[in-house]
C-alpha atoms as a printed R data frame, in Angstrom:
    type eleno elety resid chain resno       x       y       z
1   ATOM     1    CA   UNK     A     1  93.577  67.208 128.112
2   ATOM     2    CA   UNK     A     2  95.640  65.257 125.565
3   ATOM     3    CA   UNK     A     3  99.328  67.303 124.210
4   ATOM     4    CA   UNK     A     4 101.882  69.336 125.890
5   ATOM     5    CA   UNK     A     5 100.242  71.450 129.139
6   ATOM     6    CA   UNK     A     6 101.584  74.950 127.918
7   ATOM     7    CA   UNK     A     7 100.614  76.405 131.677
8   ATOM     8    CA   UNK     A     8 102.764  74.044 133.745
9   ATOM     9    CA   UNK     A     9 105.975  74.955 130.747
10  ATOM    10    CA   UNK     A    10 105.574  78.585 131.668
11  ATOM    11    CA   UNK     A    11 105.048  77.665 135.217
12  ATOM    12    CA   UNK     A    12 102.016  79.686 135.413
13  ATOM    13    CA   UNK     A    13  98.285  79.451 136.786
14  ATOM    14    CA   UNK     A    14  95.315  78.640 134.066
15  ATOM    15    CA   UNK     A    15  94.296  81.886 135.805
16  ATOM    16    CA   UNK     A    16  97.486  84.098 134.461
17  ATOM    17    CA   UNK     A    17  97.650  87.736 133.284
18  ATOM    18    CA   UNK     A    18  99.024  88.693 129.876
19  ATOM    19    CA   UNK     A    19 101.725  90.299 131.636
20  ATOM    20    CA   UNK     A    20 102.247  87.207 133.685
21  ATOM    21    CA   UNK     A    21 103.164  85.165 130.399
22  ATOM    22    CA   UNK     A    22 104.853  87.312 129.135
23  ATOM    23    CA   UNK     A    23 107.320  87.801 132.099
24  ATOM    24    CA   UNK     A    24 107.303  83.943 132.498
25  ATOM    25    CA   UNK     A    25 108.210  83.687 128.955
26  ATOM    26    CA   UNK     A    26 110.982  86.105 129.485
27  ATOM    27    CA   UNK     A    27 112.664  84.351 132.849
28  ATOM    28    CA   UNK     A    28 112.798  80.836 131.426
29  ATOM    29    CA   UNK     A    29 113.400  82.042 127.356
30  ATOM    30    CA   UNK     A    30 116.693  83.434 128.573
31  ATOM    31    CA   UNK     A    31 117.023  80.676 131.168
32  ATOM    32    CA   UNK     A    32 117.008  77.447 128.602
33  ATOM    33    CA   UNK     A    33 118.566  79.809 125.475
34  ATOM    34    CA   UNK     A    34 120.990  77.441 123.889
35  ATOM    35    CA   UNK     A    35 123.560  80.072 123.759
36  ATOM    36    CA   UNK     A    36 123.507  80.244 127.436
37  ATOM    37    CA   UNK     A    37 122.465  77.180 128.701
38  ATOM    38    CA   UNK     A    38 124.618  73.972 127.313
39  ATOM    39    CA   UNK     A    39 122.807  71.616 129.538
40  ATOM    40    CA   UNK     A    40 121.369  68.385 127.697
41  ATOM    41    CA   UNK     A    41 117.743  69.168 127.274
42  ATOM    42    CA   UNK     A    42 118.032  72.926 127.351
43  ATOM    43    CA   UNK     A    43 117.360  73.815 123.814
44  ATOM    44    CA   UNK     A    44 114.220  71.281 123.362
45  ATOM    45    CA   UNK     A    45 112.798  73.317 126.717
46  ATOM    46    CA   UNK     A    46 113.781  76.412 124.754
47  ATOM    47    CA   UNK     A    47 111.428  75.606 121.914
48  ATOM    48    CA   UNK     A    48 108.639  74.365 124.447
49  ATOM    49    CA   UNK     A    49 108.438  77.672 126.436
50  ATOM    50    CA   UNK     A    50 108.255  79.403 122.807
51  ATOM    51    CA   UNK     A    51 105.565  76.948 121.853
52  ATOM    52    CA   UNK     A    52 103.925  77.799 125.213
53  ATOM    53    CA   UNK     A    53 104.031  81.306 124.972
54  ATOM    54    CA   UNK     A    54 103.094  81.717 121.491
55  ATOM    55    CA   UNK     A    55 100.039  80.060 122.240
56  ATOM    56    CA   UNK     A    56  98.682  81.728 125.574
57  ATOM    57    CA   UNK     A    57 100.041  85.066 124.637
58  ATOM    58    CA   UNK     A    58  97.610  84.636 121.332
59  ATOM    59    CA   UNK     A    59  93.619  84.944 122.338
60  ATOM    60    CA   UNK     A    60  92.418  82.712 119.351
61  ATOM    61    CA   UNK     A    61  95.117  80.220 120.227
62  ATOM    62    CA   UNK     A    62  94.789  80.201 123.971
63  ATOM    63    CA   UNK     A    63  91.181  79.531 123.699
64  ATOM    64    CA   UNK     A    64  91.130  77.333 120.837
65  ATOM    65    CA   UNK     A    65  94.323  74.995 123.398
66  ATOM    66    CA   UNK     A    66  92.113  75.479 126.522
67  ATOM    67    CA   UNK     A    67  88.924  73.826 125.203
68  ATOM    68    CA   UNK     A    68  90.695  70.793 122.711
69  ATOM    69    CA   UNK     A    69  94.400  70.679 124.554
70  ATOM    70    CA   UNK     A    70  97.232  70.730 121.829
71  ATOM    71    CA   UNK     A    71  96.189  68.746 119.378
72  ATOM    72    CA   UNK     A    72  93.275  71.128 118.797
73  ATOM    73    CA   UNK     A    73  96.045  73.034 117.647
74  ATOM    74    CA   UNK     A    74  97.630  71.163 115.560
75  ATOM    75    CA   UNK     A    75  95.047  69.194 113.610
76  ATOM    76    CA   UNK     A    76  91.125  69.629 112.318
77  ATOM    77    CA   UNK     A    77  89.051  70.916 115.352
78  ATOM    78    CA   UNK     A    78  86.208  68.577 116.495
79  ATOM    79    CA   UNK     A    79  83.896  71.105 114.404
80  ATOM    80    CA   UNK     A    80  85.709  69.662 110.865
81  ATOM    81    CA   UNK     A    81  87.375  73.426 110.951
82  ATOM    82    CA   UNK     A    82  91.164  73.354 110.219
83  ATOM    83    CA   UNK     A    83  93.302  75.446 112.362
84  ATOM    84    CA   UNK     A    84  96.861  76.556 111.576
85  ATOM    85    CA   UNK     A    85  98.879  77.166 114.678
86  ATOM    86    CA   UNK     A    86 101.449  78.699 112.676
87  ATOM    87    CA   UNK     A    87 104.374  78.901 114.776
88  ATOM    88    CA   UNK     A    88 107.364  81.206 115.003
89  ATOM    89    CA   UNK     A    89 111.239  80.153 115.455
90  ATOM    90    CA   UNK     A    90 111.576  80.277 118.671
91  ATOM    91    CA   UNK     A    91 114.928  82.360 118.030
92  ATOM    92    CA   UNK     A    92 113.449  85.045 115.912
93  ATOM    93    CA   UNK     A    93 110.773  84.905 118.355
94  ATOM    94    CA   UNK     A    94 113.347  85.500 121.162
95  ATOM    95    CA   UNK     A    95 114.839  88.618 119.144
96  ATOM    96    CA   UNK     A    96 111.717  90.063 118.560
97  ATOM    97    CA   UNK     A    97 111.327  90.069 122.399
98  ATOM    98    CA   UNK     A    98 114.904  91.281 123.716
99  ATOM    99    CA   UNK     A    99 115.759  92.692 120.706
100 ATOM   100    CA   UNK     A   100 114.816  96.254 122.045
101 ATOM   101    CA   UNK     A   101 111.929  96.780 119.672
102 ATOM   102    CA   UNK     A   102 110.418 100.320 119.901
103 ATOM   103    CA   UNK     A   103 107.015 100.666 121.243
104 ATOM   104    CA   UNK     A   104 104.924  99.835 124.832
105 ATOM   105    CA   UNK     A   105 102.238  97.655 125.230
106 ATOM   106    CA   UNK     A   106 100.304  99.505 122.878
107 ATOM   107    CA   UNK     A   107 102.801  99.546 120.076
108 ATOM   108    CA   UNK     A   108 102.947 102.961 119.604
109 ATOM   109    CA   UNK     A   109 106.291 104.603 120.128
110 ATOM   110    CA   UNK     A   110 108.935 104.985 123.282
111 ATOM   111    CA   UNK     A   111 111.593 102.115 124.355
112 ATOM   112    CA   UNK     A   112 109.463 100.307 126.727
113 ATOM   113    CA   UNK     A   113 107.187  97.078 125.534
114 ATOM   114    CA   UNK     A   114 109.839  94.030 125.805
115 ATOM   115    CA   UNK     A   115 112.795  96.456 127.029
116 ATOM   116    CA   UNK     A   116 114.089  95.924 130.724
117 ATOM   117    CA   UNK     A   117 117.313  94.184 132.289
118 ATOM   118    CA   UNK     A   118 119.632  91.952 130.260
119 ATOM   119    CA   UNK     A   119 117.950  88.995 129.330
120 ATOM   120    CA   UNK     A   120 121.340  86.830 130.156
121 ATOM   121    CA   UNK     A   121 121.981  88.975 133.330
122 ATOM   122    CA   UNK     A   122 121.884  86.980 136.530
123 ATOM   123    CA   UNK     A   123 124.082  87.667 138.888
124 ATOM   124    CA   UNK     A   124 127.082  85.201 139.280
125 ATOM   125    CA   UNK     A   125 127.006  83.614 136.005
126 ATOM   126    CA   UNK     A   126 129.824  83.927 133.437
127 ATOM   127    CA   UNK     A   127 130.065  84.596 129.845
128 ATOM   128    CA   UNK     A   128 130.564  82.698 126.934
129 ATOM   129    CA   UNK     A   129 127.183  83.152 125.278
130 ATOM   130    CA   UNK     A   130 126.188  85.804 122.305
131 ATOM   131    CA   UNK     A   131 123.628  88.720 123.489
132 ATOM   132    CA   UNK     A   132 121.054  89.736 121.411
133 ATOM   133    CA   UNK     A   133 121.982  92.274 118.977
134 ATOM   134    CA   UNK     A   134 121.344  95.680 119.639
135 ATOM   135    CA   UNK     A   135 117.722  97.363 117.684
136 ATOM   136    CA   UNK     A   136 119.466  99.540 114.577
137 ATOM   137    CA   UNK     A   137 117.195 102.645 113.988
138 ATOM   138    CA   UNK     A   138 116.336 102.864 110.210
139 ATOM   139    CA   UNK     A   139 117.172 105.769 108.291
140 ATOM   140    CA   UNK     A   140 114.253 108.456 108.158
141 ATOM   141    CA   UNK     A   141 111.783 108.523 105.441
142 ATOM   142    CA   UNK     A   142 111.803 111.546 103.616
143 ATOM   143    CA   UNK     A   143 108.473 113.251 102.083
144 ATOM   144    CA   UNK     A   144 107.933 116.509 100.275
145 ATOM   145    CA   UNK     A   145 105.059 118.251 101.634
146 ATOM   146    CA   UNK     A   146 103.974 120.952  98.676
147 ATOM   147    CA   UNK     A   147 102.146 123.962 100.069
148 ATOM   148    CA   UNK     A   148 101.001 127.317  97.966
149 ATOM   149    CA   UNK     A   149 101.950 130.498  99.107
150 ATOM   150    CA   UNK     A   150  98.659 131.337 100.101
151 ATOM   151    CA   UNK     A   151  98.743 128.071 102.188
152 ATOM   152    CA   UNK     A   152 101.977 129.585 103.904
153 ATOM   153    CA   UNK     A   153 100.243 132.549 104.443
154 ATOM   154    CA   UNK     A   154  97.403 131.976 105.901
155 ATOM   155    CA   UNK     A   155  98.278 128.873 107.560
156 ATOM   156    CA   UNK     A   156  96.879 125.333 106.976
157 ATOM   157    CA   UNK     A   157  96.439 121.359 107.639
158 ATOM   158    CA   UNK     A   158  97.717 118.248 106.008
159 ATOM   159    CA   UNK     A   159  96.579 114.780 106.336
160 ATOM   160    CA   UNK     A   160  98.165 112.197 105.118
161 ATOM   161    CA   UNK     A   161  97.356 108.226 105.934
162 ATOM   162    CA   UNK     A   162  99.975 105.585 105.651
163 ATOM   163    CA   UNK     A   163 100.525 102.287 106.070
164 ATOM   164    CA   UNK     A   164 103.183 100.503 107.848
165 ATOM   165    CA   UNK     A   165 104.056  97.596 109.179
166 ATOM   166    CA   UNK     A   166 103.202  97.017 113.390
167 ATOM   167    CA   UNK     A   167 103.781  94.153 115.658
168 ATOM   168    CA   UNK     A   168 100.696  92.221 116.892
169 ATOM   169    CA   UNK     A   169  99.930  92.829 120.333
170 ATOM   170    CA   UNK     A   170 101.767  89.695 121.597
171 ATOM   171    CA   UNK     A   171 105.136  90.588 119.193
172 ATOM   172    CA   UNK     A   172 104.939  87.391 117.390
173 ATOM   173    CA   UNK     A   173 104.168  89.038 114.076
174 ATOM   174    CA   UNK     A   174 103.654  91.201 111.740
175 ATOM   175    CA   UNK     A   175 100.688  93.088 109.785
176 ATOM   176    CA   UNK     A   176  99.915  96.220 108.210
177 ATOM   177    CA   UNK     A   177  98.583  99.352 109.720
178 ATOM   178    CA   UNK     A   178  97.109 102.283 108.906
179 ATOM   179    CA   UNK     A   179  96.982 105.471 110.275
180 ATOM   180    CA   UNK     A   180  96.487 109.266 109.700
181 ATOM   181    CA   UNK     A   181  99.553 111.512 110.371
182 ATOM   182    CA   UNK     A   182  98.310 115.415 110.670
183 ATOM   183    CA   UNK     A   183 100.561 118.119 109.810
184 ATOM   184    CA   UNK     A   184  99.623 121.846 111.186
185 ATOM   185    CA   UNK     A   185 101.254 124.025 108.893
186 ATOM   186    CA   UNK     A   186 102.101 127.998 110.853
187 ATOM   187    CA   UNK     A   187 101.444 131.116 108.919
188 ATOM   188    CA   UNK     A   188 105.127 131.852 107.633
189 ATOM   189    CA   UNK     A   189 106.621 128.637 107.538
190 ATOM   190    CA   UNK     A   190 109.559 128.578 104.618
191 ATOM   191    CA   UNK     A   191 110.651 126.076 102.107
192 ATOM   192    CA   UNK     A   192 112.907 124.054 103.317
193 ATOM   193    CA   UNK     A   193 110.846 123.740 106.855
194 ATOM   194    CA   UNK     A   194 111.182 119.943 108.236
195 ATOM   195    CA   UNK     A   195 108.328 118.263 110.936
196 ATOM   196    CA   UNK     A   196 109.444 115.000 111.708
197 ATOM   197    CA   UNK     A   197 107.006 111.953 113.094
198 ATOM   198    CA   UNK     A   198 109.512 109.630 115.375
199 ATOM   199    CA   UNK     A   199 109.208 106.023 115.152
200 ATOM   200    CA   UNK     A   200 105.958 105.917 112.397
201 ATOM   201    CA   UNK     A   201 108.373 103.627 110.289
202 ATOM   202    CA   UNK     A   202 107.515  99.481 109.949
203 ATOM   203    CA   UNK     A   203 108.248  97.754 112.897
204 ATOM   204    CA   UNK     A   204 110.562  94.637 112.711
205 ATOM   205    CA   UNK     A   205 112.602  92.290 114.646
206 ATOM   206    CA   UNK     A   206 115.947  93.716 115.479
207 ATOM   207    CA   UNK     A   207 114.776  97.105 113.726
208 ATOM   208    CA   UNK     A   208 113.728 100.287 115.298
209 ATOM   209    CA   UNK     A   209 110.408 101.941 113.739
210 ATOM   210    CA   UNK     A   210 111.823 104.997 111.165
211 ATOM   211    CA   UNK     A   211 111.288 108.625 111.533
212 ATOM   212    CA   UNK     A   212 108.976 110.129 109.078
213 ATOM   213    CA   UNK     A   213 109.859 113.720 107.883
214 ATOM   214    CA   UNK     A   214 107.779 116.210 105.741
215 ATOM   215    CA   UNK     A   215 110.103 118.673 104.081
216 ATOM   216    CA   UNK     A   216 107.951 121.744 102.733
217 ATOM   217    CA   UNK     A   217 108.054 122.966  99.347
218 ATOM   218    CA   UNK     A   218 106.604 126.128  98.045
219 ATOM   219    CA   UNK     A   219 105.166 126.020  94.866
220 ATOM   220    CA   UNK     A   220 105.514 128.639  92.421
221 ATOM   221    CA   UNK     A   221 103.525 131.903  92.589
222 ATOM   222    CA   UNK     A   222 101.928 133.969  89.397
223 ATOM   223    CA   UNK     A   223 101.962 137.360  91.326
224 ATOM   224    CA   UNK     A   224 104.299 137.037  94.263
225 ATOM   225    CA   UNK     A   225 108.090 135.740  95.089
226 ATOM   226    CA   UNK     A   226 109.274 135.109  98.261
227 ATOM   227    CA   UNK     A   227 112.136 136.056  99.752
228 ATOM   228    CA   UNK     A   228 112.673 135.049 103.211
229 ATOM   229    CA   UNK     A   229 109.913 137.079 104.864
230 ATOM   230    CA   UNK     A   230 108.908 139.670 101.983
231 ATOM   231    CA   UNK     A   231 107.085 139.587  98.949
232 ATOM   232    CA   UNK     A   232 108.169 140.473  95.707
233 ATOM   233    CA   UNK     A   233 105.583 141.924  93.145
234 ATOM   234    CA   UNK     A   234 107.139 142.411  89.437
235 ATOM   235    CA   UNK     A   235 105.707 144.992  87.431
236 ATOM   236    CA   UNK     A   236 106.477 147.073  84.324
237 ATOM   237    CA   UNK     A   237 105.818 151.174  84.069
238 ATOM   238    CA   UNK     A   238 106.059 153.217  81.234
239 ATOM   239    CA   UNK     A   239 108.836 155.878  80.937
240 ATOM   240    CA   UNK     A   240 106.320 158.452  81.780
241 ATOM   241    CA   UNK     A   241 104.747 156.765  84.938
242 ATOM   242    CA   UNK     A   242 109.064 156.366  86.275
243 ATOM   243    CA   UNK     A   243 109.357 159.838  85.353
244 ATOM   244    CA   UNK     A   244 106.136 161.819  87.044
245 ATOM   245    CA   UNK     A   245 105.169 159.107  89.758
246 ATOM   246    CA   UNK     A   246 101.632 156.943  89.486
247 ATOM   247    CA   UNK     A   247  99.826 155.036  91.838
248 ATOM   248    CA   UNK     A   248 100.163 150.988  91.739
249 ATOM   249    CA   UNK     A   249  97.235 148.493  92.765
250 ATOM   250    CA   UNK     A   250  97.914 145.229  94.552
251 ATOM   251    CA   UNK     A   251  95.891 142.422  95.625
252 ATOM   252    CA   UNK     A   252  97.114 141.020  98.163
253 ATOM   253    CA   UNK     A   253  97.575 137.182  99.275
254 ATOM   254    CA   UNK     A   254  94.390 137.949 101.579
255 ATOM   255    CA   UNK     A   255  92.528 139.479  99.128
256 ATOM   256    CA   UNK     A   256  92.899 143.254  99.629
257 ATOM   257    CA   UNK     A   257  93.204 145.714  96.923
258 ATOM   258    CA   UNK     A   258  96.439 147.527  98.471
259 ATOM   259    CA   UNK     A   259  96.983 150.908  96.653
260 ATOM   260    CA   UNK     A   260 100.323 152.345  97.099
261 ATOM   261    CA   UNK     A   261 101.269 155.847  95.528
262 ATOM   262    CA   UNK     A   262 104.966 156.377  94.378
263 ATOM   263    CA   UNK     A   263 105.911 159.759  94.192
264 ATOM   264    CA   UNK     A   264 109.701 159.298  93.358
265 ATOM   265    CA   UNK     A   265 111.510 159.177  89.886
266 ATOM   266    CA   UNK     A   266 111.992 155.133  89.491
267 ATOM   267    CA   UNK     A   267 114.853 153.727  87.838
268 ATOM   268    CA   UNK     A   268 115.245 150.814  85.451
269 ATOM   269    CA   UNK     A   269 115.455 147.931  89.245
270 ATOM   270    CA   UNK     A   270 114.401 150.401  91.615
271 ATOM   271    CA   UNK     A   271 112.800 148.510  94.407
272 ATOM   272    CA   UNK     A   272 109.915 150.206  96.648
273 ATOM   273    CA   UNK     A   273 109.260 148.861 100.149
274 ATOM   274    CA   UNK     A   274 105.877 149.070 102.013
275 ATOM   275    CA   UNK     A   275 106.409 147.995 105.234
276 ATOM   276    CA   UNK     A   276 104.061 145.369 107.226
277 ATOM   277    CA   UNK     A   277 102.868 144.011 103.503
278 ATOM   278    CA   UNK     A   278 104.637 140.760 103.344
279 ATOM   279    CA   UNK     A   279 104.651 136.711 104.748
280 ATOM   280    CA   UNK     A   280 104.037 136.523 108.400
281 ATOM   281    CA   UNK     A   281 107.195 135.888 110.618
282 ATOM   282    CA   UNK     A   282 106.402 132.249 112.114
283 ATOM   283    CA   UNK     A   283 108.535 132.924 115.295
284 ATOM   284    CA   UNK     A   284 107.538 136.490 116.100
285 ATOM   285    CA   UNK     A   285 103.361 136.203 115.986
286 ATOM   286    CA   UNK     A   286 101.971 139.812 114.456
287 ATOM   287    CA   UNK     A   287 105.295 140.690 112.579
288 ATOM   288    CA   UNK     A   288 105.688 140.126 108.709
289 ATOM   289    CA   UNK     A   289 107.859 141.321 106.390
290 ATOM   290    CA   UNK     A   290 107.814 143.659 103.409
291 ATOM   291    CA   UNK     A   291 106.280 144.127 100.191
292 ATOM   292    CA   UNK     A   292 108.689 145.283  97.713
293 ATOM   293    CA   UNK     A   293 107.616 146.482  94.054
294 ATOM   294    CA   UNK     A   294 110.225 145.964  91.723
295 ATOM   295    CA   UNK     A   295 110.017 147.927  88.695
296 ATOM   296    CA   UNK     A   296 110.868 147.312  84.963
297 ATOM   297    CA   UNK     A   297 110.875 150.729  83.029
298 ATOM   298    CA   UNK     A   298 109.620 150.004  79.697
299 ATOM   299    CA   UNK     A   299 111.244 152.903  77.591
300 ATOM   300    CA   UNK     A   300 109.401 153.921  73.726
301 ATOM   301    CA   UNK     A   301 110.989 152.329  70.665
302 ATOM   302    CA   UNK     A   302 111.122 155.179  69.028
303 ATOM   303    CA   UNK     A   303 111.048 159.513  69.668
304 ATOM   304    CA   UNK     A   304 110.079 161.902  67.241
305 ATOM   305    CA   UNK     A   305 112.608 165.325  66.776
306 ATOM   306    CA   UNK     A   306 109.911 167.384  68.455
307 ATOM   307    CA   UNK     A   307 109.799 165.067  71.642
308 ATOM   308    CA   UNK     A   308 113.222 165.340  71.435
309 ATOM   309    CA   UNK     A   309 113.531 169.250  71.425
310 ATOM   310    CA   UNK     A   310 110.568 169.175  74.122
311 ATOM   311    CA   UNK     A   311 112.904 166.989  76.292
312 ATOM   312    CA   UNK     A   312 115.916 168.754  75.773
313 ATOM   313    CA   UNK     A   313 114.020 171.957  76.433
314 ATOM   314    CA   UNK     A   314 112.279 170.557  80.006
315 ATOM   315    CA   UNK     A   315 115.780 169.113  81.350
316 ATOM   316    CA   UNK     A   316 118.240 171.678  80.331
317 ATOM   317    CA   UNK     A   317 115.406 173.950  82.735
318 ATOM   318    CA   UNK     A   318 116.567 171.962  85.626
């Protein structure tokens, strides 16, 4: 087989394991780095065990080199089909791979895949080289997530897919993925309530992957306010109705007709509690809060001298 022999470069067996290459890759990478090593030769090895490993840490690549050699590779196949090896630098390729990129073998999440020991760290030898610099987390990506009142009430789910950018399996680039991120929202959550995804940012050399966080956001209510854990129901009475008492109907957020008699003189304000009628309490499972009637007295625009005497008569009585 014409070309380089990729296998003998990485000083491994025709027969070798992913994880074989890739901890070849990573001994003689750091070995020949011209930043460490300043022997004559060492940086045109350096670019060799790159080649080597970009090519058996590929599948298409590895099989395509095993059956035509290198210049299978690097020129038409014998089937007339071009192939582009496209190759990376081998120094962004070496960052990539001690650059302590997030994510395992899988390349989902964690510090593991490429991390370990010191790439430059063996034993006896001295300094004078640069290290790799360190992986810089991104800052988080923020996302409203807009619920209804109801929604908070009751509880609900949220899906949302994205799309971000994920190291191949081998680390030697880069493509888009996308995936489904599932939000369980709790009966009584508030505004202002933040769930955070860790690392569901794009991937990149040097980079660590983003958090993603959902910030909730009520959305405005035509019966109901909220106010921390009790609901607020707005409603005008007539003078009379403040005066002599009346009964008030409510639906409620879970569909109940909730009658509630009040029995007291209301003032213009007055606010009327009925206990147990409000949002659930998220940390405290069968509590919620209040539901408090707020009343508006509406008085008449005008009275007539004999409502007036019959007024004057009733409270000069008391």
């Amino acid at each position: 087989m014409a070309g380089a022999d990729y296998y003998s470069i990485l000083e491994v067996g025709r027969d070798a394991s992913e994880s074989e290459i890739k901890k070849a890759y990573r001994k003689l990478a750091a070995k020949f780095h011209p930043d460490r090593n300043k022997e004559p030769g060492a940086e045109d090895m350096f670019k060799k065990v790159s080649e080597a490993y970009q090519v058996l840490s590929d599948p298409e690549k590895k099989k395509i080199y095993d059956k035509y050699g290198e210049e299978g590779l690097k020129s038409d196949l014998p089937s007339g089909q071009p192939f582009n090896a496209n190759f990376r630098d081998p120094r962004d390729l070496f960052s990539m791979f001690f650059g302590g990129l997030g994510g395992d073998d899988s390349g989902f999440g964690g510090m593991g895949g490429f991390g370990g020991p010191d790439p430059f760290n063996f034993g006896g030898f001295g300094g004078g080289f640069r290290r790799p610099r360190q992986a810089e987390k991104q800052p988080p990506i923020m996302q409203s997530l807009p619920c209804t009142l109801e929604e908070l009430f009751h509880g609900t789910q949220k899906r949302f897919k994205i799309t971000r950018k994920r190291f191949t399996p081998n680390r030697s680039a880069l493509t888009n993925e996308e995936t489904i991120l599932t939000i369980d929202v709790k009966p009584g959550w508030k505004a202002g309530t933040k769930i955070t995804f860790a690392n569901e940012g794009d991937e990149g050399p040097g980079i660590l992957p983003a958090d993603m966080v959902f910030t909730i956001v009520e959305k405005p209510h035509a019966t109901f306010k909220r106010e921390k854990n009790d609901l607020v129901y707005r409603l005008d009475v007539p003078l009379v109705n403040a005066l002599c008492g009346c009964k008030i109907t409510v639906e409620t957020l879970d569909g109940r007709q909730l009658k509630v008699p009040v029995t007291t003189v209301i003032p213009p304000g007055y606010r009327y509690h009925v206990p147990g009628e409000g949002m659930p309490v998220s940390r405290s499972p069968g509590m919620r809060g209040d539901l408090i009637l707020e009343f508006a007295v509406i008085f008449p625009e005008s009275v007539t001298p004999d409502q007036k005497q019959a007024l004057q008569a009733v409270f000069k009585r008391q």
